[in-house]
C-alpha positions in Angstrom: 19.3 -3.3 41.9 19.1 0.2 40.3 20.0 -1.7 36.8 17.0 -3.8 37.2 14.9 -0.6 38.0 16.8 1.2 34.5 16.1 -1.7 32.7 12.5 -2.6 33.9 11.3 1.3 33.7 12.7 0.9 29.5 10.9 -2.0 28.9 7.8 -0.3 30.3 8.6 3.0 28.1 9.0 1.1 25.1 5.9 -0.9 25.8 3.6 1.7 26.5 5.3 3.8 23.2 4.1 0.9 21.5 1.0 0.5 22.7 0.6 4.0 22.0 1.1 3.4 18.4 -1.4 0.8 17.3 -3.9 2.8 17.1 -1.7 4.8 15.1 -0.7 2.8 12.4 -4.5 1.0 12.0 -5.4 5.3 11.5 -3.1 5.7 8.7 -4.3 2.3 7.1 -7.8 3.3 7.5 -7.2 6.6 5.8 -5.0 5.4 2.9 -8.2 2.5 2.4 -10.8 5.1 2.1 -8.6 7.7 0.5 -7.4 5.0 -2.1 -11.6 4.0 -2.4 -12.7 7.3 -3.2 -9.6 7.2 -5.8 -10.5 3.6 -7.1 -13.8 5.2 -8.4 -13.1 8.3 -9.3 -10.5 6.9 -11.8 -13.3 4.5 -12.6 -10.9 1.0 -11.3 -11.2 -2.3 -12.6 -9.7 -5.6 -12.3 -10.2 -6.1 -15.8 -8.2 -4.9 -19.0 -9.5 -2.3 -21.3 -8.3 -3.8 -24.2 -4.6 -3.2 -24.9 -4.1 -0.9 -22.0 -3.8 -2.7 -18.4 -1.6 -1.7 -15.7 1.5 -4.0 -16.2 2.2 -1.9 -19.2 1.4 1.7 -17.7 3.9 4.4 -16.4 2.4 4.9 -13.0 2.4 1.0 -12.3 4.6 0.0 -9.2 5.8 -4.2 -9.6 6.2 -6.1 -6.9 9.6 -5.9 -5.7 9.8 -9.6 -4.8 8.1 -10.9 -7.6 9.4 -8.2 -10.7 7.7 -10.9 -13.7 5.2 -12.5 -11.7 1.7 -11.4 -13.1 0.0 -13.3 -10.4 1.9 -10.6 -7.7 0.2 -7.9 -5.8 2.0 -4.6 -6.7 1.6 -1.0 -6.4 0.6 2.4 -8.4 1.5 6.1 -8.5 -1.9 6.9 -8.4 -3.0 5.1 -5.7 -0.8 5.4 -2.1 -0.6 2.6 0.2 -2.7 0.4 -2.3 -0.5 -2.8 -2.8 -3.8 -4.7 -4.2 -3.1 -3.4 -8.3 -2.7 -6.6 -10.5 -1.1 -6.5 -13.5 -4.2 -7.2 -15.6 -6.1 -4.3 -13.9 -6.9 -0.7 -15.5 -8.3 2.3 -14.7 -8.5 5.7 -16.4 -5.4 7.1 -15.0 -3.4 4.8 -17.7 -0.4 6.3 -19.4 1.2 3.8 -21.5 5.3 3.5 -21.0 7.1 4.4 -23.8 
């Protein structure tokens, strides 16, 4: 009996923990969505190339780990943290072209 009491007062604590950290995680989403925003345009983002320089060919560009050659893949930056919505085609001012 005092198993099922262990085992039924853990499954509460780890529900409640994770109830408790919902709210957490859709916080730190928010924040990195208007940080990342306020980023976007200050760096003057855009889903377009600027000629010759897009973000596939850029130092700061992150590729999608899944999908390395896929230029239809969501991927990452440097510049922008927590932003997996860069495509390879994309550019902003931030552009530093790999050597």
């Amino acid at each position: 009996m005092d198993e099922i009491k262990h085992s039924r007062r853990n499954v509460i604590k780890v529900g409640m923990t994770a109830l408790a950290a919902v709210p957490l995680a859709t916080l730190s989403t928010r924040s990195y969505a208007t940080q990342n925003a306020a980023v976007r345009k200050a760096l003057k983002f855009q889903s377009t190339p600027n000629g010759d320089k897009f973000c596939k060919v850029c130092v700061n560009f992150i590729p999608n780990k899944d999908k390395p050659d896929n230029d239809e893949a969501i991927n990452g930056c440097k510049l922008y943290p927590g932003d997996t919505e860069i495509c390879t085609h994309c550019y902003c001012t931030g552009f530093v072209k790999k050597p």
